[in-house]
N, C-alpha and C positions, 0 to 999 in steps of 0.2 A: 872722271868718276862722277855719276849724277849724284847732286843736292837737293835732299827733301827740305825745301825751305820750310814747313810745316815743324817737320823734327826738328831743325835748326835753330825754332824759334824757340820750343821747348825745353831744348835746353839751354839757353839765354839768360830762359825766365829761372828754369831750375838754377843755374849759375848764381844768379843777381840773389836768389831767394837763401842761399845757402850765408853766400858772405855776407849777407845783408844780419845773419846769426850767428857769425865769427867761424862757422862751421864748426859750431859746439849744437849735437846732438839734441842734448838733454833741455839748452834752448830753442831749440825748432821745435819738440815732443810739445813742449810749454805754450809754445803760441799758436799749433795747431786746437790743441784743445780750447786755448782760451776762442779762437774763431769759430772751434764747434759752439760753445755755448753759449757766441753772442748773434751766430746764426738765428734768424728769425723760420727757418723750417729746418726739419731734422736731414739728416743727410742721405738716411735710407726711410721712404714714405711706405710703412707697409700697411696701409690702409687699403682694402678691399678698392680695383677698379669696378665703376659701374659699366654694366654688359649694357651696352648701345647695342640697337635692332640692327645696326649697319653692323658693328665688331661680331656682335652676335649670328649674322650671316655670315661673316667671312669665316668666323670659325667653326661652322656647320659645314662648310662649304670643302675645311680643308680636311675635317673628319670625314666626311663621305666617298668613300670607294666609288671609283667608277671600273666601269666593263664593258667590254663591247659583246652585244647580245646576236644572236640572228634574226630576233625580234623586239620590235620597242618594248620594254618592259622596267619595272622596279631594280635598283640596286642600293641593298643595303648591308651593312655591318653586323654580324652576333658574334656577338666574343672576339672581337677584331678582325673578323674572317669575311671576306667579300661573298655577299650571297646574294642571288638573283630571285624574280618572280614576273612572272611574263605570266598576267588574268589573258581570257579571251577576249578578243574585242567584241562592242555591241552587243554586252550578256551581261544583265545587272547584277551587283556585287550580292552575293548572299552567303549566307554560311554554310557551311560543310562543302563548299565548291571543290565538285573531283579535280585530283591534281597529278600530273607526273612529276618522279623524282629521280631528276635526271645525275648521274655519275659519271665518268669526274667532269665535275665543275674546276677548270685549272687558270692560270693564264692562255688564252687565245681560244679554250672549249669551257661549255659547245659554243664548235664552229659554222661558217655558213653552210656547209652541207646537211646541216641539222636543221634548212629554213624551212625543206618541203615538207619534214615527217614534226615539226613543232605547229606549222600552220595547221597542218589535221587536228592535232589535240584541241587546238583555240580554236577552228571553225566547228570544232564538235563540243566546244562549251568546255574546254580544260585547262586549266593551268599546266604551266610548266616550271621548276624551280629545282636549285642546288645551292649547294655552298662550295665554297675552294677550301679542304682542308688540306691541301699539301698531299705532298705525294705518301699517302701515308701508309699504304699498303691492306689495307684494314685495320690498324694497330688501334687500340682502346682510346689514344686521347682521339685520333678522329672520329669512333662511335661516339665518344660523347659531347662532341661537336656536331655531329648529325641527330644527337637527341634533343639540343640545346635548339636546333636548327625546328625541327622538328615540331618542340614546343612554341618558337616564334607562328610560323604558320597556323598551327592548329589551335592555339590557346587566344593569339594576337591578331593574327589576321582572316580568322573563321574560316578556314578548310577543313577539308575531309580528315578525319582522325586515321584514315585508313587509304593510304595513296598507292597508285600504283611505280614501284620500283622500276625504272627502264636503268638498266647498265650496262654499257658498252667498254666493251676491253677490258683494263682494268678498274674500272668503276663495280665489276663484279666484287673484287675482294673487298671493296666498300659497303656498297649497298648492300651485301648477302651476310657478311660481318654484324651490320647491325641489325637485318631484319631476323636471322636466328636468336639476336637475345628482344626482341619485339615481333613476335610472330601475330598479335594481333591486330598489330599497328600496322599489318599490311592487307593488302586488298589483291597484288598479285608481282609476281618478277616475269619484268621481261629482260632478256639477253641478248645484243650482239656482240657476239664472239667474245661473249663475258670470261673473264679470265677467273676461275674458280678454283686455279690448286699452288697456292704459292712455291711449291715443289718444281712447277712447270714453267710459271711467267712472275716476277723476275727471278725468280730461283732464291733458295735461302740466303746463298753468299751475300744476292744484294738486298734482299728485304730486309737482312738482322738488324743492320743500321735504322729503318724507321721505327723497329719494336724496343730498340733501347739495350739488344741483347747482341749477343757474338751468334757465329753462325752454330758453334754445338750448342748452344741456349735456346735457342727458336727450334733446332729439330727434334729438342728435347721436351718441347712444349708445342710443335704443332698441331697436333689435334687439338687445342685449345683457339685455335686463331686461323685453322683454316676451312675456307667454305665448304669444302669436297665432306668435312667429317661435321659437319655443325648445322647441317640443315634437316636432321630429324624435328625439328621443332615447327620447322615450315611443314612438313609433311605431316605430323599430327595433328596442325590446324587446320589443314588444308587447304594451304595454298596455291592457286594456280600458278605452275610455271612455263613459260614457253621460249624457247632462244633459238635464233636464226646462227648459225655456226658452219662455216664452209669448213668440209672436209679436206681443202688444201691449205689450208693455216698452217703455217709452221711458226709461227711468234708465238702464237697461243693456240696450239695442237689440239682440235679437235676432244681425237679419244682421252688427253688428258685432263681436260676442263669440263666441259657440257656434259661429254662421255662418260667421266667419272660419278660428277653429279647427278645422271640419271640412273645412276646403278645403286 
């Protein structure tokens, strides 16, 4: 059987220190205190540490989210949420700098297949940026993490008050969610194969879970939460929309999404 000679010694000392007080309690209680009070420091220091520039790197260091980009770019944190911003290269920083708002921002996207159509925006002088709010299906707390997002950008880092939305797949039920309740705050929606009818991609069953409700709760309430019925507000600003959508999708069908949405 292995010996923690460590433990071993431990209890030696504990041994020695007990008899050494007849193993009467109320004597040990007594001369622990009397050793707190002849202690010359207290035995818990709750005196503020000072933030050293080294501690203070390391703990900058462990707060900041990393992610892997298709382009060198910024990663930062809003409201705990990992958000990215990739400026163009070679194009001095200025305000209202046009920007895409790319959906979903997740673990592992956007991907590198995102590096040819991200280099066009930044050789044409654009930003590109998102945040990871979970798979949230469009559900309110992620609009209002995209408005939180939103405000960093345009308020902090002097972008366009007015960006243009790019949303692929399911980044439609995001992006389209929150630009119906901010129809000014956009500039235009573009789509691949944006998923636009929660009915269709991932179906009620599995989206109830991110809205916080059951599946007769959400169907009871979808016209409140889904893109297909929520975008008159973009059409009374007028909004430019345009989505690339193959008609042999069958994850995210066509007539049911894009189809629905342009009728």
């Amino acid at each position: 059987m292995y010996k923690d000679e460590i433990i071993a010694e431990v209890w030696r000392n504990r041994d020695a220190y007990v008899r050494a007080h007849h193993h009467d309690l109320n004597e040990i209680v007594a001369d622990l205190r009397r050793r707190e009070k002849e202690h010359p420091q207290r035995v818990v220091d709750r005196r503020p540490r000072r933030r050293t520039e080294s501690n203070a790197m390391k703990e900058d260091a462990m707060l900041t989210p990393s992610k892997a980009l298709p382009l060198a770019g910024e990663v930062f944190s809003v409201q705990g949420h990992t958000a990215f911003l990739i400026r163009p290269g070679q194009v001095a920083a200025r305000n209202q700098m046009a920007w895409v708002w790319y959906a979903p921002t997740l673990p592992g996207l956007p991907g590198t297949e995102e590096t040819w159509m991200f280099e066009k925006f930044t050789n044409a002088g654009i930003a590109v940026a998102g945040i990871d709010v979970g798979e949230s299906c469009g559900n309110p707390n992620g609009r209002g993490l995209f408005s939180a997002f939103y405000e960093e950008l345009v308020l902090r880092r002097g972008l366009s008050k007015t960006p243009c939305l790019l949303a692929r797949s399911r980044g439609g039920l995001m992006l389209y969610n929150w630009a119906a309740e901010h129809p000014s705050s956009v500039a235009c929606v573009a789509g691949i194969y944006p998923v636009c009818n929660l009915s269709s991609y991932p179906g009620i069953k599995s989206a109830c879970g991110a809205y916080g409700m059951t599946e007769e709760q959400l169907t009871a309430k979808l016209t409140e939460h889904n893109p297909i019925d929520r975008v008159e507000p973009l059409a009374k600003a007028h909004v430019p929309i345009y989505h690339i959508h193959g008609d042999s999708d069958t994850v995210v069908p066509l007539e049911k999404n894009s189809g629905e949405l342009a009728q």
